[in-house]
Every structure is written in C-alpha cells, then in structure tokens.
C-alpha positions in Angstrom: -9.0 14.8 7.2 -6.9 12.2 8.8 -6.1 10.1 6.0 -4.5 13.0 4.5 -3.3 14.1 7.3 -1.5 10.7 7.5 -0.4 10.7 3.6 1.6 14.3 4.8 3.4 12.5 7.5 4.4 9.0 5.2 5.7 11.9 2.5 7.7 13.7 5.1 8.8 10.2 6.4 10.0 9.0 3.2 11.7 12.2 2.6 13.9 12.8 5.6 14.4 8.3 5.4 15.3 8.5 1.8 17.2 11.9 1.1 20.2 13.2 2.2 19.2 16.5 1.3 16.1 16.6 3.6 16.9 19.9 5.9 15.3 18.7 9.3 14.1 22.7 10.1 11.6 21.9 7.3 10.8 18.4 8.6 7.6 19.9 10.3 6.0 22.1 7.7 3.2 21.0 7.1 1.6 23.9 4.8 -1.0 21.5 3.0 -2.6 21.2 6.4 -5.2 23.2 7.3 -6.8 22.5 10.4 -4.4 22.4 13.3 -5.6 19.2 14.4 -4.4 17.5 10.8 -1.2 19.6 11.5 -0.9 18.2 15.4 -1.5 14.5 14.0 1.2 14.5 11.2 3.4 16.3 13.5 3.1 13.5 16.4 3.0 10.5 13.3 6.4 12.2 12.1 7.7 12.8 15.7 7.1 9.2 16.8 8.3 7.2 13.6 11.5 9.2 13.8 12.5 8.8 17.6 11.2 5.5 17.6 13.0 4.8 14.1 15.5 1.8 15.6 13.0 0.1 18.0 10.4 0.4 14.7 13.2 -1.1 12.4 14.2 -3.8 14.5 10.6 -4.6 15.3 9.7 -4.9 11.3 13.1 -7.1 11.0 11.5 -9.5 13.1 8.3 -9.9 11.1 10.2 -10.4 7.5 10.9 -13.7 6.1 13.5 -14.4 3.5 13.8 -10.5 3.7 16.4 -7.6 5.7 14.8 -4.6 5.9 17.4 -2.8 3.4 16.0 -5.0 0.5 12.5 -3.6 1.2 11.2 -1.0 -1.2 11.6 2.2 0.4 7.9 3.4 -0.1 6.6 0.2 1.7 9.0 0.5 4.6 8.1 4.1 4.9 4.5 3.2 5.3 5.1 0.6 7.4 7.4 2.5 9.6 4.8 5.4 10.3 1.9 1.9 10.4 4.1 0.7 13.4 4.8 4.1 15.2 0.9 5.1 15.3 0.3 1.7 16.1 2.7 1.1 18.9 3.4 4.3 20.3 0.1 6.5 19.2 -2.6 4.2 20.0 -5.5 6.8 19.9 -6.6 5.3 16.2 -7.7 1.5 15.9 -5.9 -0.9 15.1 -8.2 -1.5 11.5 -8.0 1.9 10.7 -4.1 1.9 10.6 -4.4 -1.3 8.8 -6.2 0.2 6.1 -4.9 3.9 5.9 -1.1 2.3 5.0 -3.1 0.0 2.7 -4.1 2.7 1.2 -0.9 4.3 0.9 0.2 1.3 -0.4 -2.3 1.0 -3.6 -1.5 4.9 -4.1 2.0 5.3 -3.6 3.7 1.3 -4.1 3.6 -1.3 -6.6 0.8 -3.5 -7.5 1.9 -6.0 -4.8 2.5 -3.4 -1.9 -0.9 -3.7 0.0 -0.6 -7.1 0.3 2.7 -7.1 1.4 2.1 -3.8 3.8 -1.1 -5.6 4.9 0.4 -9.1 6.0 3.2 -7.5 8.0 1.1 -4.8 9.9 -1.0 -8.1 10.7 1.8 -10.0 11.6 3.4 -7.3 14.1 -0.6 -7.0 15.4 -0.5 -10.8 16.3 2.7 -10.5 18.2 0.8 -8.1 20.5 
C-alpha cells in the first residue's frame, strides 16, 4: 500500500522537521510497514526529503506569494516537502499521483483549506518544470 506507505514517511518527516526530540537512529523504523517494498519506499521518500531539505525549501520559497515558508503551517509544509522530493528527485510515481496522495494528506492531516493550498503549489512547482 503506497499511500500508506507515503502517510509513514510525511509522519516521520514532520517529526524529525518539527521536534527537537526526534532521535535520528529511529528516523527509519518503520514497524507499521509490512511489506518491504512499503518499507523501501518510505525509506527513500524520507531519505530524499531530508538530504534534499534546502534545495526543496528554497524551491517551495519560490512558489509562495505574500508567504516565507516559516509562516506555513507545519503539516502542509511537511506534505509538501515530501510532494517535492518524490516529485523532483523520485520520479518513479506520476506526477497526478503525487498530486493527489499529499492532497490526501492534506484533507486527513491539515485544515479545511490545506488541499487547496497543498494542491495549487505542487501545481505551481509542476509548471515551472
């Protein structure tokens, strides 16, 4: 299951963007995983949205308007940050399924204006392309 899968990696994501306390040994445990491809896939998602956290940052930066990236709620810019990395740096998963997975995430894990807003600047990085 991919989408959840992907929901593992945003999780670990948020955690290690948005607590101190996150102990990096752990990063990578992914025991609600069960088949090792869902494990390999969260692993990479996590791998590449946190070596490619700066070059993701200042690519989101870019794409906000009247916005800096430290006003954005931190469960959106989670989502989008692991969006971009499988986007940019994955490739493997079409572009519409990304799109819609972080959606997803959005509607499960954001406020009621979330997808939208996780929607319009996945699309707007996409265009740039």
């Amino acid at each position: 299951m991919r989408a959840y899968a992907r929901e593992v990696a945003f999780c670990k994501v948020f955690e290690t963007l948005f607590n101190s306390t996150t102990n990096m040994d752990g990063i990578f445990d992914f025991e609600d995983l069960t088949k090792p491809e869902d494990v390999e896939f969260a692993t990479t998602l996590v791998k590449l949205s946190i070596d490619n956290l700066n070059e993701i940052e200042n690519l989101i930066s870019s794409h906000l308007k009247d916005y800096s990236l430290e006003r954005l709620y931190r469960v959106d810019k989670a989502i989008i940050i692991v969006a971009v990395a499988e986007l940019k740096f994955y490739g493997q998963t079409p572009q519409k399924v990304v799109i819609n997975e972080a959606v997803n995430l959005a509607k499960k894990y954001g406020t009621e204006k979330s997808y939208a807003f996780v929607n319009g600047i996945l699309k707007t990085i996409l265009e740039e392309k």
